[in-house]
C-alpha positions as CSV (number, residue, x, y, z in Angstrom):
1,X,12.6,160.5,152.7
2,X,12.7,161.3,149.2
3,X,13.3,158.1,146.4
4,X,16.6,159.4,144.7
5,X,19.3,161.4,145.1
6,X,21.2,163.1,141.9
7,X,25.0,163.0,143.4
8,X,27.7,165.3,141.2
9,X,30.6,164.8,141.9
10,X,32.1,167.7,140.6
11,X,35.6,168.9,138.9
12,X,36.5,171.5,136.6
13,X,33.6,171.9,133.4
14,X,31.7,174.3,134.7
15,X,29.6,174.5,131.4
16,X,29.3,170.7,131.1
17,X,28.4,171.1,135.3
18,X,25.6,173.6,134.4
19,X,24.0,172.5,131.7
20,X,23.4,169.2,133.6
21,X,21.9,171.0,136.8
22,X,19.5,172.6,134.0
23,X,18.3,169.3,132.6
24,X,17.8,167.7,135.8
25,X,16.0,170.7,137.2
26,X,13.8,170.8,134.2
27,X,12.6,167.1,134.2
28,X,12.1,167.5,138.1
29,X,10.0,170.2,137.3
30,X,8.0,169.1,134.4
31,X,7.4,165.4,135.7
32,X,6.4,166.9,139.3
33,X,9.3,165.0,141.1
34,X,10.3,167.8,144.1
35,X,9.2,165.8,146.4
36,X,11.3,162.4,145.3
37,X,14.1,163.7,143.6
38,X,17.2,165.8,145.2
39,X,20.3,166.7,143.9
40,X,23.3,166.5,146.1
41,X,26.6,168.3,144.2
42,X,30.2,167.8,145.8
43,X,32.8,169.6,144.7
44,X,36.7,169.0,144.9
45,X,38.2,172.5,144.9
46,X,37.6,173.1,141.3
47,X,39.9,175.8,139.4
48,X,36.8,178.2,139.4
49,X,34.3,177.9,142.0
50,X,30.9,176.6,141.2
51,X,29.2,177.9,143.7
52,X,27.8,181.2,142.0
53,X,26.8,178.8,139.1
54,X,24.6,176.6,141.8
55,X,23.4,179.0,144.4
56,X,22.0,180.8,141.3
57,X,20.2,177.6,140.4
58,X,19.4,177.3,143.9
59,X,17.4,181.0,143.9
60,X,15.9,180.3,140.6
61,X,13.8,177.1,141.5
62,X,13.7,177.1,145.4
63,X,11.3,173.8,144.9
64,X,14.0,171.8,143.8
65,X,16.2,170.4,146.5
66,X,19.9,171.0,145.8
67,X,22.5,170.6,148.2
68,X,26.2,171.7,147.9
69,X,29.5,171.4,149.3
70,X,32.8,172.3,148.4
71,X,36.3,170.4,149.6
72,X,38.6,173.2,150.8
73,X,41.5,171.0,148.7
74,X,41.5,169.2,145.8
75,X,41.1,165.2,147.4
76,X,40.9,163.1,143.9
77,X,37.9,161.4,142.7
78,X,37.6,158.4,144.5
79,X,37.0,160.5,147.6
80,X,34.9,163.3,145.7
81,X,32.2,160.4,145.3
82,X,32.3,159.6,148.2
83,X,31.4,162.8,149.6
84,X,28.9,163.1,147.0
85,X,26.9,160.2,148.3
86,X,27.5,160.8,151.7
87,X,26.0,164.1,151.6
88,X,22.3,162.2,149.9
89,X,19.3,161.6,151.7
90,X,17.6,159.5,150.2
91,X,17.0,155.9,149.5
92,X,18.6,155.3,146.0
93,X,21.6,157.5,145.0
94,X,22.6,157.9,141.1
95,X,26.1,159.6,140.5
96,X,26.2,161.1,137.0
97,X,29.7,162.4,135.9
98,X,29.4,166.6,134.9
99,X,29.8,165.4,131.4
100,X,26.8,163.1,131.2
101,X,23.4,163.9,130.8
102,X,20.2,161.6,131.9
103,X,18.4,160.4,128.9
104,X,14.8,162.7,128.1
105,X,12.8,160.0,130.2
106,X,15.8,158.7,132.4
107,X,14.6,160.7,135.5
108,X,11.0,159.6,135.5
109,X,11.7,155.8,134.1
110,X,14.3,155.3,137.1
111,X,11.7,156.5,139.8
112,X,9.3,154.4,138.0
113,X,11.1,151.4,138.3
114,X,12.2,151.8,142.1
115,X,8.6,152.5,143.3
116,X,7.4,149.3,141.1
117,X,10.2,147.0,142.7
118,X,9.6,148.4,146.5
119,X,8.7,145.0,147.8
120,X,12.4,143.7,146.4
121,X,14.0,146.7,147.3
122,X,16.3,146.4,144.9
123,X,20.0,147.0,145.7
124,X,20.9,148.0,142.1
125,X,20.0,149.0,138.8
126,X,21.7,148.5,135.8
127,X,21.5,149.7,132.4
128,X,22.5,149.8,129.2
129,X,24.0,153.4,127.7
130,X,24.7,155.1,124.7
131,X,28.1,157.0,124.1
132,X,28.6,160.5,122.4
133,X,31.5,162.3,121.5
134,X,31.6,165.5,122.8
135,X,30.2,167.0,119.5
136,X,27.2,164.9,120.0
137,X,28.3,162.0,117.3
138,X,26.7,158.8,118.4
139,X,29.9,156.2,119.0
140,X,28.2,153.2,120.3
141,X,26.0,151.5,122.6
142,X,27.3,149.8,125.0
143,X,25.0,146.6,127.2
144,X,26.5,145.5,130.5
145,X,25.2,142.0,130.1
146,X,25.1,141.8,126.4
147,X,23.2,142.5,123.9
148,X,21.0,139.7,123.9
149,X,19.2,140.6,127.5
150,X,16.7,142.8,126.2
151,X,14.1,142.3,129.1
152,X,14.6,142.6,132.6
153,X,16.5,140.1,135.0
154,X,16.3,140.0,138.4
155,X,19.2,138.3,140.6
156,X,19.5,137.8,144.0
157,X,23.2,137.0,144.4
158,X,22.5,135.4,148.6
159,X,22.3,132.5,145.9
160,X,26.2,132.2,144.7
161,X,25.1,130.6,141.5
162,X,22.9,133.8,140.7
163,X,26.1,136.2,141.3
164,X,28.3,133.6,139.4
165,X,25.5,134.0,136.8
166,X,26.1,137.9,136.8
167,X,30.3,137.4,136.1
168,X,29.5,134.6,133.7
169,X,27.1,137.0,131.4
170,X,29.5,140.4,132.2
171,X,30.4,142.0,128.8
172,X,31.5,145.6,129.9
173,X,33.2,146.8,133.1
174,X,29.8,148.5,133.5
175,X,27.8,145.5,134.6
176,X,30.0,145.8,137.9
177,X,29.8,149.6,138.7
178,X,33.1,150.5,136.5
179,X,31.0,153.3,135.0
180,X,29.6,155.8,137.2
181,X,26.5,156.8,135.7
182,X,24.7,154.0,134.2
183,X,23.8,152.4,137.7
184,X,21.5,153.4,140.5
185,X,22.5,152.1,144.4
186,X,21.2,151.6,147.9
187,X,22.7,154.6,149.7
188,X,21.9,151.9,153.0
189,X,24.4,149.0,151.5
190,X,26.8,151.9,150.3
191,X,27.2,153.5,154.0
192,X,27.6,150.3,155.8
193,X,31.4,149.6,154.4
194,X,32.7,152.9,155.7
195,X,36.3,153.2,155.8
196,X,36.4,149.2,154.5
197,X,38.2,150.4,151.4
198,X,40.5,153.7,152.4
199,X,43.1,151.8,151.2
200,X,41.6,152.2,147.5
201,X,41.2,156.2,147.6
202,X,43.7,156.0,144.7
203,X,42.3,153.7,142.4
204,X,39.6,155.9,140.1
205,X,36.4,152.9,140.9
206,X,36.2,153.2,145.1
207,X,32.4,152.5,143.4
208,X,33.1,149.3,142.1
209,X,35.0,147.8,145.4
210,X,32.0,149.4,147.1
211,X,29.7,148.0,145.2
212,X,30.8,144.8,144.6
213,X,31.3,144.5,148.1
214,X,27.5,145.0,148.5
215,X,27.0,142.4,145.9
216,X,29.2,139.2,147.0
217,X,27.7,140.2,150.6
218,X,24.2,139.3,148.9
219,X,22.3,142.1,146.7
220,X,19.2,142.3,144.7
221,X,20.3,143.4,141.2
222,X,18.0,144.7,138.6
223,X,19.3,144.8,134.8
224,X,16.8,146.9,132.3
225,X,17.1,147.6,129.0
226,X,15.9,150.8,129.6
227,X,18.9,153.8,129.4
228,X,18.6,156.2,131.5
229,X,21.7,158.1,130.6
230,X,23.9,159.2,127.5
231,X,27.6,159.2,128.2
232,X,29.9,161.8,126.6
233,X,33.1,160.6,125.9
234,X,36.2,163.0,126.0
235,X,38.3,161.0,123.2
236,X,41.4,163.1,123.8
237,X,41.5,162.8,127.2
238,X,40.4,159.0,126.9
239,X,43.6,158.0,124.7
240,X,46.1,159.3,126.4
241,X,48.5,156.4,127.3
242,X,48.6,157.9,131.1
243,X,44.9,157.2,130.8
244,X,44.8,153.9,129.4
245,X,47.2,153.1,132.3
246,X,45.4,154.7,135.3
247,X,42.6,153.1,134.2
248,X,44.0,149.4,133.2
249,X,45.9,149.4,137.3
250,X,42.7,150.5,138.5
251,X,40.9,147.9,137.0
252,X,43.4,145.3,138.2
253,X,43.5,146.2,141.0
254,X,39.6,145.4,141.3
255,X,39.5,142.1,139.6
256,X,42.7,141.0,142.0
257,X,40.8,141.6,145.3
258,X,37.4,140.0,144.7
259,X,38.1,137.6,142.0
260,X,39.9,134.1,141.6
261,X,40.0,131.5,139.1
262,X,38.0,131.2,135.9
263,X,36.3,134.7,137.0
264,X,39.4,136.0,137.5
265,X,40.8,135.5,133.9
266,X,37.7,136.1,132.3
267,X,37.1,139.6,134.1
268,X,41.0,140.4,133.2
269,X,39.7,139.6,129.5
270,X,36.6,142.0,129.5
271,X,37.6,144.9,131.5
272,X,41.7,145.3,131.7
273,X,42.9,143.5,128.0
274,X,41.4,146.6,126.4
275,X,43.5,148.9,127.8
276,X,46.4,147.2,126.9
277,X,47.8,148.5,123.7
278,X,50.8,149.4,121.3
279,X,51.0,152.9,123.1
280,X,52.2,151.2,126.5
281,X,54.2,148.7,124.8
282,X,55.9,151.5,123.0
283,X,56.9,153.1,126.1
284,X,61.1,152.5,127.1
285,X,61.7,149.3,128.7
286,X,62.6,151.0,131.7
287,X,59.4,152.8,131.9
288,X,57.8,152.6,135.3
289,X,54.3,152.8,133.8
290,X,55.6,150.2,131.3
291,X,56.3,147.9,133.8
292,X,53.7,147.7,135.8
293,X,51.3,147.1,132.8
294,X,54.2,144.0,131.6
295,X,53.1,142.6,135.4
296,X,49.8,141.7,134.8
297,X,49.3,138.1,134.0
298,X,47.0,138.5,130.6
299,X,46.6,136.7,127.0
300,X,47.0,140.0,125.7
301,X,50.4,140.8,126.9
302,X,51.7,137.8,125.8
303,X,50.4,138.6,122.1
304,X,52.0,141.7,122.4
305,X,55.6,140.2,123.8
306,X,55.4,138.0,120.7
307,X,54.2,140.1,118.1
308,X,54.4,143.9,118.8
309,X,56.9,145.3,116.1
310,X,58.2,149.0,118.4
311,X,58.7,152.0,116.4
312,X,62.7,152.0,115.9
313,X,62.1,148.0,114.4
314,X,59.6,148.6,111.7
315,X,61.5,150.0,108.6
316,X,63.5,146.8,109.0
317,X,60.6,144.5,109.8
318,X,58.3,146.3,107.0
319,X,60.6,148.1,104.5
320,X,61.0,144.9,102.2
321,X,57.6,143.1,102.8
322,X,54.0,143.1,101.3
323,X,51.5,143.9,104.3
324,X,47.9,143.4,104.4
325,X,46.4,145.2,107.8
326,X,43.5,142.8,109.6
327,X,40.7,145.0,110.9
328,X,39.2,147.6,109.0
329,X,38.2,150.2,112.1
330,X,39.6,152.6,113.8
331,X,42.8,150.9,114.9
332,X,43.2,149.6,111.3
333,X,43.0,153.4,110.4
334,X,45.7,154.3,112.9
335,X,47.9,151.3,112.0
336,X,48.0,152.4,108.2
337,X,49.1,155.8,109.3
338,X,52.1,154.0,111.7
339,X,53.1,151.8,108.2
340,X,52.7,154.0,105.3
341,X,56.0,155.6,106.1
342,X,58.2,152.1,106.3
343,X,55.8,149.6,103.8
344,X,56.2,149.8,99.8
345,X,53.4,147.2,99.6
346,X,50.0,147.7,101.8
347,X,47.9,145.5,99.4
348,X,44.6,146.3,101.5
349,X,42.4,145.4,104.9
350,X,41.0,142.6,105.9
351,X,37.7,142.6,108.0
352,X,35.4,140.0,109.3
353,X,32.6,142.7,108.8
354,X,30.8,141.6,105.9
355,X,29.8,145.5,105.0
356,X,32.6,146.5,105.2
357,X,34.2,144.2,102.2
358,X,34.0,145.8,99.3
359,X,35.0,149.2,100.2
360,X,37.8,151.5,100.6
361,X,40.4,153.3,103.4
362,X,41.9,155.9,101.3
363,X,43.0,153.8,98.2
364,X,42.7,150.0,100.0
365,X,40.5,147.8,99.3
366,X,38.9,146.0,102.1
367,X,38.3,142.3,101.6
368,X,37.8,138.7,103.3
369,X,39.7,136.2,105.3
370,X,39.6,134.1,101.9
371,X,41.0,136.8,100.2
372,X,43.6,137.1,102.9
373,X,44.8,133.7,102.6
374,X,44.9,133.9,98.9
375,X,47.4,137.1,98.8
376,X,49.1,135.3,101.4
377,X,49.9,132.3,99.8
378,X,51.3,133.9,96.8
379,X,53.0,136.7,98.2
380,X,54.2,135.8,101.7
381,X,51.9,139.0,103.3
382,X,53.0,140.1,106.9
383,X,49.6,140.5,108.6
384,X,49.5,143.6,110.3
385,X,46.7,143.0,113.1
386,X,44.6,146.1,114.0
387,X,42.1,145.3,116.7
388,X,41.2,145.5,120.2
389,X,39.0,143.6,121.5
390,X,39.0,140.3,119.0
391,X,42.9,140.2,119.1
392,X,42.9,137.1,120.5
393,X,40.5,135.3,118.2
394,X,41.7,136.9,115.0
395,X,45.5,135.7,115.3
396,X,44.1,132.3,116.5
397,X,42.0,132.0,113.6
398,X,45.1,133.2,111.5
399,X,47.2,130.5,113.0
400,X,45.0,127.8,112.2
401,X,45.0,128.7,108.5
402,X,48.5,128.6,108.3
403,X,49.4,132.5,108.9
404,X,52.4,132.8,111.3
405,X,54.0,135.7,110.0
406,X,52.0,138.2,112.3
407,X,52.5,141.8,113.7
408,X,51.5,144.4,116.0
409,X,51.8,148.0,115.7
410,X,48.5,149.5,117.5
C-alpha cells in the first residue's frame, strides 16, 4: 500500500489543473517517490474534459501512479471530494484544490513526517500556509493555531481536555479542515462515516463534518510548522457577496452541529464573523440571502444593526460631518472610496499599526488613537470603522475613550 494519495478534485481550470499534475509528477520523480506517492484526480463534468490533458500525463511518465475518473454530471463539490478520496489507495490522502500548488519540499516533508510518526499513526496533519494572488503576490500567511506554535504538537483528543485544547488555541477555520489543502488525513477514519453526513452534500466543507467527526470520536492530531502548500487565492471570485454568504451558511452550519457553549461562540468569532460584512448588510431587507445571514446569533451582526450607515443614508449621515476612517488596510481603502462622494471633511486614518502612522492613503495622513481622540474632541469626528477582524475590539476600545459617534460602511 502506498503512503499518500494526491486527491484532485477537479472543476473547470484546466491550466491551473495541469500545471499542478506537472509539479507533483516532477517532485515524485526527482525525490524517487513512485512507489509511495499516487495521485487520484476526480472530475465533476467539467466544461472541457480533462481527460486528454491527463491520459497524456498518464503516457508520459507511466511510473507515476495516476488515477482518473470523470462524473457523467456535474454533482457540486462536496460530493467531488468525496469521490476523490474514495477513489485513493493509500493510507494518508491529501486533497489540493487545482489552484494550489505543494510547496518545493511539501511532497517529500509530508512523507517524511508520516513515516517518522508510524508508531502514532497519526490521524491528521496540519499546517500552516502561505497565500498568493493569482499573479503570484504574497498576501499572507496564515497559522491554524497561531502564530506562536512554531514546533510541533501532538494531541490525542480520546483525552477531551486535549481536543478542548485544539478549539481553545483555533485561530483560522483551517485548524479544523475548513481549508482543503493544508491538511493531510487517514483515508481509514475518513471511510468509516459513510453516508453519516449526506445530509451536508450542500454545504462547501463535507471535509470539515468529516473530519471533525474523526476528531471528537478520538484522533491523533499533528500540527507542524512546516508548509507544505501555497494557496492561490481568486480575489474576485472570493469577494463576491454570494461567496461571502455560501461560505458564512456553510460555516454555520458546521459550528451549529458539533459545537455548544463557550466553543460555540468563540468558533462563530474565528470562522463565520469574517464573512459578515457591509456587502450583505447592504443587500434589501427582504433579501433572502440577507436574512439568513441577520439569523445568526453573532457580536458582529449586532455591531452592524447598530452602526452600519446603508448606501441611500450616507449623504445625510456624512454630508455635514468631519470623518476620520479607523483602519488603515484594505477595508479602510474601500471605505474612503464609499465616503469621498458624501464627506466634505475626511481628516485622515487611524491605525493601531505603528508603521503605518506617519504615512499617507492618497492625501490622508495616517495617525494614532491619541491623535484620534484629539481631532475628536475638538471637532466632533464621526468615526468611520474599517476593519474586519478587530471590529469588535476597536469600537470597544473607542467606547471606553468616550467615542460613541461610530459608523459602518464596509
Amino acid at each position: 500500500m502506498k503512503i499518500l494519495s494526491i486527491c484532485i478534485p477537479n472543476y473547470n481550470r484546466l491550466d491551473k489543473l495541469n500545471n499542478l499534475l506537472s509539479i507533483i509528477i516532477q517532485n515524485i520523480n526527482s525525490n524517487r517517490l513512485n512507489k509511495k506517492v499516487e495521485i487520484c484526480i476526480s472530475d465533476d463534468c467539467s466544461e472541457e474534459d480533462p481527460g486528454f490533458t491527463i491520459n497524456k500525463k498518464m503516457q508520459e511518465y507511466p511510473d507515476v501512479a495516476i488515477c482518473y475518473r470523470r462524473n457523467k454530471l456535474n454533482m457540486g463539490m462536496d460530493y467531488n471530494f468525496l469521490q476523490s478520496v474514495l477513489m485513493a489507495n493509500a493510507k494518508y490522502c491529501w486533497i489540493i484544490g487545482n489552484d494550489d500548488l505543494p510547496t518545493n519540499t511539501g511532497i517529500t516533508n509530508i512523507i517524511a513526517i508520516l513515516e517518522r510518526f508510524l508508531k502514532e499513526s497519526i490521524d491528521f496533519v496540519v499546517t500552516p500556509f502561505r497565500c498568493y494572488d493569482y499573479d503570484n503576490n504574497y498576501i499572507r500567511t496564515v497559522y491554524p493555531l497561531g502564530i506562536e506554535n512554531k514546533k510541533e504538537i501532538l494531541f490525542n483528543t480520546s483525552n477531551l481536555k486535549n481536543l478542548n485544547t485544539i478549539i481553545s488555541q483555533v485561530q483560522h477555520n483551517s485548524a479544523l479542515f475548513g481549508f482543503l489543502s493544508n491538511t493531510v488525513f487517514k483515508r481509514e477514519r475518513w471511510v468509516q462515516h459513510g453516508d453519516m453526513f449526506a445530509d451536508k452534500m450542500d454545504s462547501i466543507f463535507i471535509q470539515m463534518y468529516m473530519n471533525i467527526q474523526t476528531l471528537i470520536e478520538g484522533a491523533i492530531y499533528l500540527y507542524t510548522p512546516i508548509e507544505i502548500i501555497s494557496n492561490f487565492i481568486d480575489e474576485e471570485t472570493n469577494q463576491t457577496t454570494d461567496r461571502k454568504y455560501r461560505i458564512a451558511i456553510g460555516l454555520n452550519g458546521v459550528i451549529n452541529y458539533f459545537f455548544c457553549g463557550e466553543n460555540h461562540i468563540r468558533m462563530q468569532k474565528i470562522m463565520v464573523d469574517e464573512y459578515i460584512t457591509g456587502d450583505i448588510w447592504e443587500l434589501p431587507d427582504d433579501s433572502t440571502m440577507k436574512n439568513n445571514i441577520l439569523q445568526i446569533a453573532s457580536i458582529k451582526n449586532d455591531l452592524y444593526r447598530r452602526y452600519f450607515v446603508k448606501a441611500n443614508k450616507r449623504e445625510e449621515r456624512f454630508s455635514k460631518k468631519t470623518v476620520i476612517i479607523y483602519g488603515a488596510g484594505n477595508y479602510g481603502k474601500k471605505a474612503l472610496r464609499k465616503l469621498e462622494g458624501y464627506c466634505k471633511r475626511i481628516i485622515g486614518f487611524c491605525d493601531s499599526d505603528e508603521n503605518k502612522q506617519g504615512t499617507y492613503i492618497a492625501k490622508y495622513p495616517v495617525f494614532g488613537i491619541e491623535e484620534l481622540c484629539m481631532y475628536h474632541k475638538a471637532q466632533e469626528c464621526i468615526v468611520v470603522v474599517a476593519n474586519n477582524k478587530s471590529l469588535e475590539d476597536i469600537i470597544n476600545t473607542l467606547n471606553s475613550k468616550g467615542i460613541q459617534d461610530i459608523a459602518l460602511v464596509t
